[in-house]
N, CA, C and O atoms as a GROMACS GRO file, in nm:
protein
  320
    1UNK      N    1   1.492   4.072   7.699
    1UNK     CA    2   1.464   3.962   7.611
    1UNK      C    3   1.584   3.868   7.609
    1UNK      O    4   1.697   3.911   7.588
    2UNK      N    5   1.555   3.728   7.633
    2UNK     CA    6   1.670   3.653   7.627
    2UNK      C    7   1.750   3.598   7.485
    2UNK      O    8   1.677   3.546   7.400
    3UNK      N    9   1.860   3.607   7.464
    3UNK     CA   10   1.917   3.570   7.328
    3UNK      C   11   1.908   3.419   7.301
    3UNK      O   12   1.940   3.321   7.368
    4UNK      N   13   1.868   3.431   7.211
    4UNK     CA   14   1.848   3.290   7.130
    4UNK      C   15   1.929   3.196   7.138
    4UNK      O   16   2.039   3.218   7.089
    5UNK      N   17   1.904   3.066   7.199
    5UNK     CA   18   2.014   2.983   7.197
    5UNK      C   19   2.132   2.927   7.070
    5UNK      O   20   2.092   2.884   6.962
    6UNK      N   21   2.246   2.935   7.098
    6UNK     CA   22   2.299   2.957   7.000
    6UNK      C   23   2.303   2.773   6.872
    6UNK      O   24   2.355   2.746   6.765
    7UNK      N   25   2.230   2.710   6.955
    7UNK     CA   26   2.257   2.613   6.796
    7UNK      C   27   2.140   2.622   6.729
    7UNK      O   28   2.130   2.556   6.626
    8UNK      N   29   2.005   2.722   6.781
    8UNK     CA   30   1.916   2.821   6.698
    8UNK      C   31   1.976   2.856   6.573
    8UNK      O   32   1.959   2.788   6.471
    9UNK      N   33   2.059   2.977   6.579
    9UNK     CA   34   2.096   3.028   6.490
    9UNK      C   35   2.145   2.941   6.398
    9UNK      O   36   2.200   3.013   6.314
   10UNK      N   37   2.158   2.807   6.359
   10UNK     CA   38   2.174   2.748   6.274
   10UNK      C   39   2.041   2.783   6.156
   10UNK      O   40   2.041   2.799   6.034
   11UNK      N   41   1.932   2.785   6.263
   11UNK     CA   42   1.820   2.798   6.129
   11UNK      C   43   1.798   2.986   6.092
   11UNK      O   44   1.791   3.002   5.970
   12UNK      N   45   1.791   3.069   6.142
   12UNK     CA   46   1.802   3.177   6.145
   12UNK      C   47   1.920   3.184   6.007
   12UNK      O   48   2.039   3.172   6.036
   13UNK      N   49   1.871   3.208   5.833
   13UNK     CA   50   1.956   3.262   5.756
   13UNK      C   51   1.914   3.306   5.666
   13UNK      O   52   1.910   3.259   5.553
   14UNK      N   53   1.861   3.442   5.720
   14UNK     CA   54   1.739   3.508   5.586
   14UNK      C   55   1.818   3.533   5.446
   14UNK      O   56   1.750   3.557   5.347
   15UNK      N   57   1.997   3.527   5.433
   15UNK     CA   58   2.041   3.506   5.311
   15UNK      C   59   1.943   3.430   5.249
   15UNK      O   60   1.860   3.476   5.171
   16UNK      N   61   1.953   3.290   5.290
   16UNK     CA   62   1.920   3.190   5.191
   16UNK      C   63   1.790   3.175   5.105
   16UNK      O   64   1.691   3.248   5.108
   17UNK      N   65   1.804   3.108   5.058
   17UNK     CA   66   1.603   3.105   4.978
   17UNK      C   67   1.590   2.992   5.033
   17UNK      O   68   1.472   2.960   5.030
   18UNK      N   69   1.660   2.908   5.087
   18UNK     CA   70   1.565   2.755   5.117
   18UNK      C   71   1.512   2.817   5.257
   18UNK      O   72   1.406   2.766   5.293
   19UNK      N   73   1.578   2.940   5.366
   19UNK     CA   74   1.526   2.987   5.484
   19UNK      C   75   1.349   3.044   5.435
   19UNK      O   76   1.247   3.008   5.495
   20UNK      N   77   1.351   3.118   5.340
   20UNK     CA   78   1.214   3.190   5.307
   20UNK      C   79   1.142   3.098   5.262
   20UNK      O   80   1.020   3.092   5.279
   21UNK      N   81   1.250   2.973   5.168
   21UNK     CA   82   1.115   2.883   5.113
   21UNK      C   83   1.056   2.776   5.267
   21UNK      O   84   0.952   2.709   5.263
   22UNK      N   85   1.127   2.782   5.361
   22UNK     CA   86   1.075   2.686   5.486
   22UNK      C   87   1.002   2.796   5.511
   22UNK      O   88   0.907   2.769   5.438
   23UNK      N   89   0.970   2.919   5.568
   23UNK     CA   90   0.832   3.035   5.594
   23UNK      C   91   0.741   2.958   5.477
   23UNK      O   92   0.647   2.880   5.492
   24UNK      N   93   0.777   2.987   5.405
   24UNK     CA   94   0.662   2.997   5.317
   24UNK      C   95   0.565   2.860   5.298
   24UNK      O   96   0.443   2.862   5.280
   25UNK      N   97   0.647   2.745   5.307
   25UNK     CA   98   0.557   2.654   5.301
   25UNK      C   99   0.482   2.593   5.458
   25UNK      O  100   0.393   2.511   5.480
   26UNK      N  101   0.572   2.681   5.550
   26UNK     CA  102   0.476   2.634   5.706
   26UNK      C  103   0.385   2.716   5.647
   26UNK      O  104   0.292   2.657   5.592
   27UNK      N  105   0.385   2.881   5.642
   27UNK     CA  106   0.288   2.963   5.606
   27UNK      C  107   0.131   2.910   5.538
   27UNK      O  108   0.026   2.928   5.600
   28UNK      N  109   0.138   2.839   5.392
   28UNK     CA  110   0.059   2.763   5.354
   28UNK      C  111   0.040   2.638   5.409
   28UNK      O  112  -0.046   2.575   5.348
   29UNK      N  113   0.085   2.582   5.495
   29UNK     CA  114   0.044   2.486   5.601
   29UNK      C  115  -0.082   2.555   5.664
   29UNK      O  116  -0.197   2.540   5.622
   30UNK      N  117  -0.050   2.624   5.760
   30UNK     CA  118  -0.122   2.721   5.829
   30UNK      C  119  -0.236   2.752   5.768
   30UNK      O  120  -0.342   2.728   5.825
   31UNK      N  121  -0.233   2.815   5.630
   31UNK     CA  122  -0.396   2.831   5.611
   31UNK      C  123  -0.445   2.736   5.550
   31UNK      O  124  -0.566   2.756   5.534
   32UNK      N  125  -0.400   2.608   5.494
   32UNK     CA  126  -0.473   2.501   5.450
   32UNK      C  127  -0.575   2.468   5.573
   32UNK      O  128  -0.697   2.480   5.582
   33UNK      N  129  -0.472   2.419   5.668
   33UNK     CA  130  -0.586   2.378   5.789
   33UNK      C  131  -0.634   2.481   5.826
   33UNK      O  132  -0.754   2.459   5.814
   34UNK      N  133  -0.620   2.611   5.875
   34UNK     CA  134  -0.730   2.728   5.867
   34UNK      C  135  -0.844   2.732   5.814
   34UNK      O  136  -0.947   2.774   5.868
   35UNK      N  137  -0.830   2.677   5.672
   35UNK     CA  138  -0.948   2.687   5.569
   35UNK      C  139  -1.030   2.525   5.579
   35UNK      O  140  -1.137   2.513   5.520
   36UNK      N  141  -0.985   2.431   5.640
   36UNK     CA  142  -1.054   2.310   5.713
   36UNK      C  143  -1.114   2.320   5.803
   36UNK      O  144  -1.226   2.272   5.819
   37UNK      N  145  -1.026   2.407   5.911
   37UNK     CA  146  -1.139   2.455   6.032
   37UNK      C  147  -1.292   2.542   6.043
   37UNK      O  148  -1.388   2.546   6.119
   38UNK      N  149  -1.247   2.603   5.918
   38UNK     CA  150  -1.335   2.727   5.939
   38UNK      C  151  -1.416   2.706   5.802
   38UNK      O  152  -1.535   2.733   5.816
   39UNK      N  153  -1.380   2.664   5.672
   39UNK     CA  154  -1.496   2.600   5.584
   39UNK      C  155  -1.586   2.475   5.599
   39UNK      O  156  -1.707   2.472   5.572
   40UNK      N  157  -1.481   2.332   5.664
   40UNK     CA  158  -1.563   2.252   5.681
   40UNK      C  159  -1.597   2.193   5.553
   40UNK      O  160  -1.712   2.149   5.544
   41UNK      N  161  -1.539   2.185   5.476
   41UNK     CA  162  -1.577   2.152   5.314
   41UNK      C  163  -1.615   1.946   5.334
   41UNK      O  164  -1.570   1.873   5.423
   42UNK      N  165  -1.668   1.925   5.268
   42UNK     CA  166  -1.763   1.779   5.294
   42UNK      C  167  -1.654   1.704   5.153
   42UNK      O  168  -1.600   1.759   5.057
   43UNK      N  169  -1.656   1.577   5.195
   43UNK     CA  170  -1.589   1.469   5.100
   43UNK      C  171  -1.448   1.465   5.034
   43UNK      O  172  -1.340   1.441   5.088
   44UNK      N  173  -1.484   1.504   4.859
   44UNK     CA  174  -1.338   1.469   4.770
   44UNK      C  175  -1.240   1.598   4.865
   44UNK      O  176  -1.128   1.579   4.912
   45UNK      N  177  -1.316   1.720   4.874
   45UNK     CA  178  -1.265   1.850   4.878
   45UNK      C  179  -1.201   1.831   5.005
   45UNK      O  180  -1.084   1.865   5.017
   46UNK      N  181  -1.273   1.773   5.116
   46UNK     CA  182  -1.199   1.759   5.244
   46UNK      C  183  -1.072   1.679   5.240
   46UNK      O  184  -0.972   1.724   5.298
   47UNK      N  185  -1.069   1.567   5.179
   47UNK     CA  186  -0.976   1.460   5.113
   47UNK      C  187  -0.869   1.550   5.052
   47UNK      O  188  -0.758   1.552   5.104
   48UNK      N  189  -0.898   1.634   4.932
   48UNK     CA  190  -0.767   1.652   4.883
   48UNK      C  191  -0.677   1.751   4.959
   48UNK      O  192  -0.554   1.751   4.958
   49UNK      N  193  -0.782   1.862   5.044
   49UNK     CA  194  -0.670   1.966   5.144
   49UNK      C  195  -0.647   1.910   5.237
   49UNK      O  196  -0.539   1.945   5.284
   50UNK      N  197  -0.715   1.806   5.313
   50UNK     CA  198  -0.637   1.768   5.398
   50UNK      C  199  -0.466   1.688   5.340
   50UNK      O  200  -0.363   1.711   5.403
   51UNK      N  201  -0.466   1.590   5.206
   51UNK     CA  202  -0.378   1.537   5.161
   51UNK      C  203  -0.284   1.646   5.132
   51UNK      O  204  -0.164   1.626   5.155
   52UNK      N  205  -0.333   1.787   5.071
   52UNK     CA  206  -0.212   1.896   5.015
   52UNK      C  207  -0.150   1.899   5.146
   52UNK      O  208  -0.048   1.832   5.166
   53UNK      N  209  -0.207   1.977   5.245
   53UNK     CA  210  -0.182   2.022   5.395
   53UNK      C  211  -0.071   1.908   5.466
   53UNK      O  212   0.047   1.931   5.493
   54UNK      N  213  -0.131   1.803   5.482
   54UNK     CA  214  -0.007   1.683   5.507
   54UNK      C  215   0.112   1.703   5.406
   54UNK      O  216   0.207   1.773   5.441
   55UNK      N  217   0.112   1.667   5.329
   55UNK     CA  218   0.204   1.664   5.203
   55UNK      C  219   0.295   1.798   5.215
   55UNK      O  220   0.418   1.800   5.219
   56UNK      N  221   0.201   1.915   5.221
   56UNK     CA  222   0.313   2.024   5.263
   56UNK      C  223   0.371   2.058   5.431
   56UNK      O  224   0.446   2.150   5.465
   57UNK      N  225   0.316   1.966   5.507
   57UNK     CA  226   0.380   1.983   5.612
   57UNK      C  227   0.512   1.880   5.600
   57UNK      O  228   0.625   1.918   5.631
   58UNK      N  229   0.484   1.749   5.554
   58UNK     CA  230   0.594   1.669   5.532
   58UNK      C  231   0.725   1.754   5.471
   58UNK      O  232   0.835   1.768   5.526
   59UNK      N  233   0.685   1.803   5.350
   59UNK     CA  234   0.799   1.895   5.256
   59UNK      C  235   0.877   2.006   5.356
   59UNK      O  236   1.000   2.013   5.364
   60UNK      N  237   0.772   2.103   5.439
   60UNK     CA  238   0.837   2.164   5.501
   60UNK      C  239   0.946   2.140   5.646
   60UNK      O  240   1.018   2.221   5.705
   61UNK      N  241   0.918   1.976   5.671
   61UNK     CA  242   1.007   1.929   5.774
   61UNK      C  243   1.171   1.904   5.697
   61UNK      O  244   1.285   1.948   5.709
   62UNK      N  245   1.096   1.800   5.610
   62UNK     CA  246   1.212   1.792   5.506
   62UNK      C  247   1.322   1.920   5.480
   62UNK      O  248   1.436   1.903   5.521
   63UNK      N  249   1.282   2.065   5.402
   63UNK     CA  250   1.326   2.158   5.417
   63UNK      C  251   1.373   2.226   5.527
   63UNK      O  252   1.463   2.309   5.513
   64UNK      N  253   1.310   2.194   5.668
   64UNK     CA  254   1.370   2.245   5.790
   64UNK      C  255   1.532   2.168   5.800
   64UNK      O  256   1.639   2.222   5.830
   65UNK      N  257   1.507   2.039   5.768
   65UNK     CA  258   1.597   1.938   5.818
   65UNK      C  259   1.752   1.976   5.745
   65UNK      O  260   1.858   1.980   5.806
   66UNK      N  261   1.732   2.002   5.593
   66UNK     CA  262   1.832   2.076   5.486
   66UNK      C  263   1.818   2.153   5.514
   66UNK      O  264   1.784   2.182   5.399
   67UNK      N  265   1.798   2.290   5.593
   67UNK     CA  266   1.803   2.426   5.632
   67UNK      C  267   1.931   2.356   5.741
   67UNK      O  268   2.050   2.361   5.710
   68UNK      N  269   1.888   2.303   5.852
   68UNK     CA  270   1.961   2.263   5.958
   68UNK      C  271   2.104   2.208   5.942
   68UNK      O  272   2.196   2.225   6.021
   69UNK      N  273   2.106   2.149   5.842
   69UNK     CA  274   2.216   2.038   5.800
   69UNK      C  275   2.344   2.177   5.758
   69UNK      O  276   2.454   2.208   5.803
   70UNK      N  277   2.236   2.238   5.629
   70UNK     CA  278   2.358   2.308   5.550
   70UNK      C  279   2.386   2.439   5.646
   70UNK      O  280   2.472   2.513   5.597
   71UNK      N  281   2.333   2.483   5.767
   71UNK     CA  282   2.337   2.539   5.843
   71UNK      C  283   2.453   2.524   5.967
   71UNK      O  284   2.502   2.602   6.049
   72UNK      N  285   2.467   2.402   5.940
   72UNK     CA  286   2.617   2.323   6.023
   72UNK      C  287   2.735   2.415   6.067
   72UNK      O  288   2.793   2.439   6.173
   73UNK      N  289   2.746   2.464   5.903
   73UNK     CA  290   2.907   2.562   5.910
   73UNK      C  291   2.874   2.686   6.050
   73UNK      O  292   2.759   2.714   6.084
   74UNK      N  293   2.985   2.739   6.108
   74UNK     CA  294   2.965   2.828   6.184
   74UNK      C  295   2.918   2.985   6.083
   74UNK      O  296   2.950   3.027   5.971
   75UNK      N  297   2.836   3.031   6.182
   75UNK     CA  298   2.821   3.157   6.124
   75UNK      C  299   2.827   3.242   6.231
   75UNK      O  300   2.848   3.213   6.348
   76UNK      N  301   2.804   3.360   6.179
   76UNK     CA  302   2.838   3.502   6.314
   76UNK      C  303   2.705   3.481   6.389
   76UNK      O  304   2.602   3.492   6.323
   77UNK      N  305   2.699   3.453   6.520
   77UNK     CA  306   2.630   3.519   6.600
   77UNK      C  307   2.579   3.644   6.661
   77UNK      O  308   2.630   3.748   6.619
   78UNK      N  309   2.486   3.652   6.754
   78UNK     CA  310   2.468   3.772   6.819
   78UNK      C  311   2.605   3.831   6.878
   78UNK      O  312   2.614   3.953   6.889
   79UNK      N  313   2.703   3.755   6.912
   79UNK     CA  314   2.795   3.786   6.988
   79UNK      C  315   2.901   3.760   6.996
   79UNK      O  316   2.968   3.716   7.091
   80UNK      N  317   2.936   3.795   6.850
   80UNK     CA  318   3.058   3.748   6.789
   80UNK      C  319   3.095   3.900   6.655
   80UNK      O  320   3.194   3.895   6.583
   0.00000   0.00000   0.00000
C-alpha cells in the first residue's frame, strides 16, 4: 500500500472535532442525495433537500478549507 502523500496529512487529525465534524457533514451530504435518488420526493420536499444537501455541501468545503489552513503547522508523520 502506498503512503499517503505527505501534504495529505495536513487533513488527517482525528484529535480534532472540526476533523469528525468535516466526516460528519460529507456523511449527511451523502444521504441527503441518497434519499433524492432513491425517494424521488415531488415539489416543496424536493426543493428543500435538495437546498439542505447544497447548503451542507457548501459548509462542509468551508470546514475542509479551516481543517486545511489550521492544519498548516507541521505534525508527525508516517515517518517521522
Amino acid at each position: 500500500m502506498k503512503p499517503i502523500p505527505h501534504p495529505l496529512w495536513r487533513l488527517w487529525q482525528p484529535r480534532s472535532q472540526l476533523f469528525w465534524l468535516v466526516l460528519l457533514v460529507n456523511a449527511l451530504s451523502a444521504v441527503l442525495v441518497a434519499y433524492l435518488r432513491v425517494a424521488q420526493p415531488d415539489g416543496a420536499v424536493r426543493w428543500a433537500v435538495s437546498l439542505l444537501a447544497l447548503t451542507d455541501t457548501l459548509l462542509g468545503w468551508w470546514l475542509l478549507r479551516r481543517l486545511w489552513l489550521d492544519g498548516a503547522t507541521p505534525i508527525a508523520g508516517p515517518n517521522t
